[in-house]
C-alpha positions as CSV (number, residue, x, y, z in Angstrom):
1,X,0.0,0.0,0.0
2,X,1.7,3.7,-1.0
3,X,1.8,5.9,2.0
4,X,-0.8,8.3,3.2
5,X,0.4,12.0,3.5
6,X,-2.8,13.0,5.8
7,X,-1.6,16.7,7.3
8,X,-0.6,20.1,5.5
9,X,2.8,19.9,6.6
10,X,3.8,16.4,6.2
11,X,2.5,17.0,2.4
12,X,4.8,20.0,2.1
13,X,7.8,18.1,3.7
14,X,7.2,15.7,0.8
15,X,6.8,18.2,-1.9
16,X,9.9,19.7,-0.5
17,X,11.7,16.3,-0.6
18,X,10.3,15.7,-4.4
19,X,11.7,18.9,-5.4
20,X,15.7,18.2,-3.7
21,X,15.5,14.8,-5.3
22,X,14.9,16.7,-9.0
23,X,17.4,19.1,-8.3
24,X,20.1,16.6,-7.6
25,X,19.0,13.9,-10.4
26,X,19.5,17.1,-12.4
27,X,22.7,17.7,-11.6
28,X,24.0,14.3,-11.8
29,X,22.5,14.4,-15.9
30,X,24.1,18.0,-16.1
31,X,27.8,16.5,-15.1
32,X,27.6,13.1,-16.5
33,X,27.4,12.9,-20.4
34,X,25.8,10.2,-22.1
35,X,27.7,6.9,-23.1
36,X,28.3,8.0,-26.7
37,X,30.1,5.7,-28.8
38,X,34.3,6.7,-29.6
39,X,36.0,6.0,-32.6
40,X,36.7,2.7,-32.9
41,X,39.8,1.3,-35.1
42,X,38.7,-0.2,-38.0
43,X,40.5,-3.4,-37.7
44,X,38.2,-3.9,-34.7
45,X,35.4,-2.5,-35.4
46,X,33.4,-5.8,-36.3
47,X,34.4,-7.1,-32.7
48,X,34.2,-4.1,-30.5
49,X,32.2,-0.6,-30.4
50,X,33.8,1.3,-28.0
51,X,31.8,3.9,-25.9
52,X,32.4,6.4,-23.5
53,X,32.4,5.3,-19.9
54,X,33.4,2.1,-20.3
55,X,36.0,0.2,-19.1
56,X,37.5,-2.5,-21.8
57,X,40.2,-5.5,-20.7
58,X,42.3,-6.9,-23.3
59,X,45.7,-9.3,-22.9
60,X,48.4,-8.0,-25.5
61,X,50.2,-4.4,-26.4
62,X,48.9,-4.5,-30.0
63,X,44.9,-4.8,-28.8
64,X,45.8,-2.4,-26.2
65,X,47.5,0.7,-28.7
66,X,44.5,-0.3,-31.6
67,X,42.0,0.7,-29.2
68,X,43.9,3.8,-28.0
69,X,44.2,4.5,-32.3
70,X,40.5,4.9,-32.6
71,X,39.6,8.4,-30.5
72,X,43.4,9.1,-31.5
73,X,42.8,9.0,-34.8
74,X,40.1,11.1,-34.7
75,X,41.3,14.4,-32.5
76,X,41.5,13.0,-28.7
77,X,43.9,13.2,-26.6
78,X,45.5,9.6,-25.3
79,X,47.7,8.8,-21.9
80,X,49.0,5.4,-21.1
81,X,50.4,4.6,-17.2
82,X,52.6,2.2,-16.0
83,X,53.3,1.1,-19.8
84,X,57.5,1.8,-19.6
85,X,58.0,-0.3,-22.9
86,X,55.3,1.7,-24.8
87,X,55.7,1.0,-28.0
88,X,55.8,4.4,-30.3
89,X,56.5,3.3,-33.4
90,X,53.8,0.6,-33.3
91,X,51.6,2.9,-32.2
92,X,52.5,5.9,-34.6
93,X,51.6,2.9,-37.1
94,X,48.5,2.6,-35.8
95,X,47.1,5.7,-36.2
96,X,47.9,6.8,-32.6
97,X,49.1,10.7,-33.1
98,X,51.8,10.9,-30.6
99,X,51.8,14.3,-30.6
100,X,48.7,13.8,-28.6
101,X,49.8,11.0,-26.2
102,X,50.6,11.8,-22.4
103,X,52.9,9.0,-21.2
104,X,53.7,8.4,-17.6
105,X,55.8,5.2,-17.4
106,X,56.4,4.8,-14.0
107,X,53.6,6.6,-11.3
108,X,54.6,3.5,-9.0
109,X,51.8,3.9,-5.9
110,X,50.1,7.1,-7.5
111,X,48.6,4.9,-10.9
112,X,45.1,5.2,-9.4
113,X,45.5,9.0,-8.9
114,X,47.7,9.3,-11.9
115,X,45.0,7.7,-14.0
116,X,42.3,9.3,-12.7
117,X,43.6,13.2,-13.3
118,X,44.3,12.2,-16.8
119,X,40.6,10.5,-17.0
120,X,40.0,14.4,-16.8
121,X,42.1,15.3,-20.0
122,X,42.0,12.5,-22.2
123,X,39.3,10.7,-24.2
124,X,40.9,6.9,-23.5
125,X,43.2,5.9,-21.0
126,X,45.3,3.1,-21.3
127,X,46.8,1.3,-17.7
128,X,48.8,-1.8,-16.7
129,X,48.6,-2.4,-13.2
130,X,51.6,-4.5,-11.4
131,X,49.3,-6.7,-9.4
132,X,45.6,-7.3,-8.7
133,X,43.2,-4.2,-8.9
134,X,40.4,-3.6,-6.2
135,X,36.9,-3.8,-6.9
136,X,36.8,-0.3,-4.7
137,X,39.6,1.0,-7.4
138,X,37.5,0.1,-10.2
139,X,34.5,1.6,-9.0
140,X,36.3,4.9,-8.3
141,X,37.4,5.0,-11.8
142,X,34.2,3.9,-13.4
143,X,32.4,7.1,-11.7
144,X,35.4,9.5,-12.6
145,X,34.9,7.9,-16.8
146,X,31.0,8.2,-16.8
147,X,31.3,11.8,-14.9
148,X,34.2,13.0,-17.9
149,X,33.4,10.9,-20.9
150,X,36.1,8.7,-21.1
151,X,36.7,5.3,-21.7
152,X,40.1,3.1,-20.0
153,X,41.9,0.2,-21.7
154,X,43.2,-2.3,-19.3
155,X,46.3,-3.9,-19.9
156,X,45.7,-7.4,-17.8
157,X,42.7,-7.9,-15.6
158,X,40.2,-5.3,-15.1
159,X,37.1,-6.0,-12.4
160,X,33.6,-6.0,-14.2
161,X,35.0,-4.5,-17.4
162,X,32.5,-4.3,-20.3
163,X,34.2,-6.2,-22.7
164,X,37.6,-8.6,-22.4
165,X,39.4,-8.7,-25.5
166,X,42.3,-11.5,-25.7
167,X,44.3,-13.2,-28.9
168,X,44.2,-16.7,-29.9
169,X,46.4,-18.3,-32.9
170,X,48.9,-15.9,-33.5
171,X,50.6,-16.8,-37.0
172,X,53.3,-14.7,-39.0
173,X,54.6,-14.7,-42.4
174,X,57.5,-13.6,-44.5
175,X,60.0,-16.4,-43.0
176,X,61.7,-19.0,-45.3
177,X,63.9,-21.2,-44.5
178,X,66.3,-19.4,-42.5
179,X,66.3,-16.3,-44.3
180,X,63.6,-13.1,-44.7
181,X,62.2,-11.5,-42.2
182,X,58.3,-11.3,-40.2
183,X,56.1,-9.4,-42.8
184,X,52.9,-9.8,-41.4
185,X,50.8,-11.5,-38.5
186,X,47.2,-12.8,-38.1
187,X,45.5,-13.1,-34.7
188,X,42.2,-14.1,-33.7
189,X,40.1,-11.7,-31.4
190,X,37.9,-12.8,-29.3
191,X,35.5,-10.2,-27.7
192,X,33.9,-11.5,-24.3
193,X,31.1,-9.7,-22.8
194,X,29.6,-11.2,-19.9
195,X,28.1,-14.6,-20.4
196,X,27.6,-14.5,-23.9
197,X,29.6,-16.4,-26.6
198,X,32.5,-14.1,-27.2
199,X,32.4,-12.4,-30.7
200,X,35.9,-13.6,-33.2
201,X,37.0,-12.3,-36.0
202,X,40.9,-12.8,-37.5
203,X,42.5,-9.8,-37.8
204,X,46.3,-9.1,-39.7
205,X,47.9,-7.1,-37.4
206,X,49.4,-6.2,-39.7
207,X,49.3,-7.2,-42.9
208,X,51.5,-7.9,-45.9
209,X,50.4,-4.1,-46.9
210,X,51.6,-2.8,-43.6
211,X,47.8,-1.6,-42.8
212,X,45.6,-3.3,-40.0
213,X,42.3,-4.4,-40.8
214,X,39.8,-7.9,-41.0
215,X,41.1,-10.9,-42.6
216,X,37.8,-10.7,-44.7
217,X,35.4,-8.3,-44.8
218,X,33.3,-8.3,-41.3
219,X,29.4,-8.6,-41.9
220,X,26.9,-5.8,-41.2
221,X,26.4,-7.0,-37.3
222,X,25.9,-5.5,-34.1
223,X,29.8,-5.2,-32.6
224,X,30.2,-5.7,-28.4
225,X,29.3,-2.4,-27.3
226,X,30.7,-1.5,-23.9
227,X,28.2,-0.6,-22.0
228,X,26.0,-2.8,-19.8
């Protein structure tokens, strides 16, 4: 049964109540954008949509710079934390505009604080943590990348990301028989999201033509949108 308001001023407490509750559900849509969808790499954009907000996990340095290529590649600014062996020229080929790129190697205790002042600044955030990280971490990041519009890349294991990204059947070519050198290599991406049967595609990153894209062309589908 709903409850009775049966006096003057218990009815104007609860219009009062009504009205602090719409001024601060106000607020919170003022000062947190919507989860609108970032550019997303073209080599992955059959597997992965990412979105503002979010929070993606993948397992390998190439998955980890093609997602930072995307909102790169289209005017954001990028950061990556705790990566000392970030790869530039792999990510220049990319599409990541270093120009663009805050790097802080090595913010040893500071990463959450590190990475949440550049959530502020940049459109994606890429982090490798040293050990496990906290649900409570998480969680304080998730709020900061909803309340900026933002999305982090997770280098390892990320609690209650979005969507996991990880390699299987890595295969390169341009070896003979002791001579020539690696000219391309094919992965296949899986994209895990939840408990759904992960989305794969096989992906040349890169390929014989230097460029990264779909093995074959990807069809018209839905991709694994970050968002829950």
């Amino acid at each position: 049964m709903a409850p009775r308001i049966d006096t003057p001023g218990a009815a104007a407490q609860a219009v009062d109540q009504i009205q602090q509750l719409r001024t601060r559900i106000s607020r919170l849509q003022e000062s947190t954008p919507p989860s609108m969808p970032l550019e997303t790499h073209p080599a992955l954009a059959g597997l992965v949509q990412l979105r503002a907000g979010a929070a993606y996990s993948v397992d390998s340095a190439t998955l980890a710079l093609a997602l930072l290529a995307g909102p790169s590649r289209s005017g954001g600014w990028c950061a990556a934390v705790g990566v000392a062996d970030f790869g530039a020229e792999a990510a220049a080929a990319l599409g990541v505009d270093l120009g663009r790129t805050v790097l802080v190697p090595d913010p040893g205790d500071q990463w959450l604080e590190v990475t949440a002042a550049l959530v502020d600044v940049a459109a994606v955030v890429l982090v490798r943590t040293t050990g496990r990280v906290a649900p409570q971490a998480a969680e304080k990041l998730a709020a900061r990348l909803r309340k900026r519009g933002a999305a982090l890349v997770a280098w390892g294991e990320w609690p209650r990301c979005e969507v996991r990204l990880t390699t299987r059947e890595p295969s390169w070519r341009g070896v003979g028989q002791g001579d020539g050198h690696l000219s391309s290599r094919r992965l296949v991406v899986e994209a895990h999201r939840g408990s759904a049967p992960p989305r794969r595609g096989a992906l040349w990153l890169p390929g014989e033509d230097q460029t990264y894209r779909p093995e074959r062309a990807v069809p018209v589908a839905a991709p694994v949108e970050g968002v829950a």
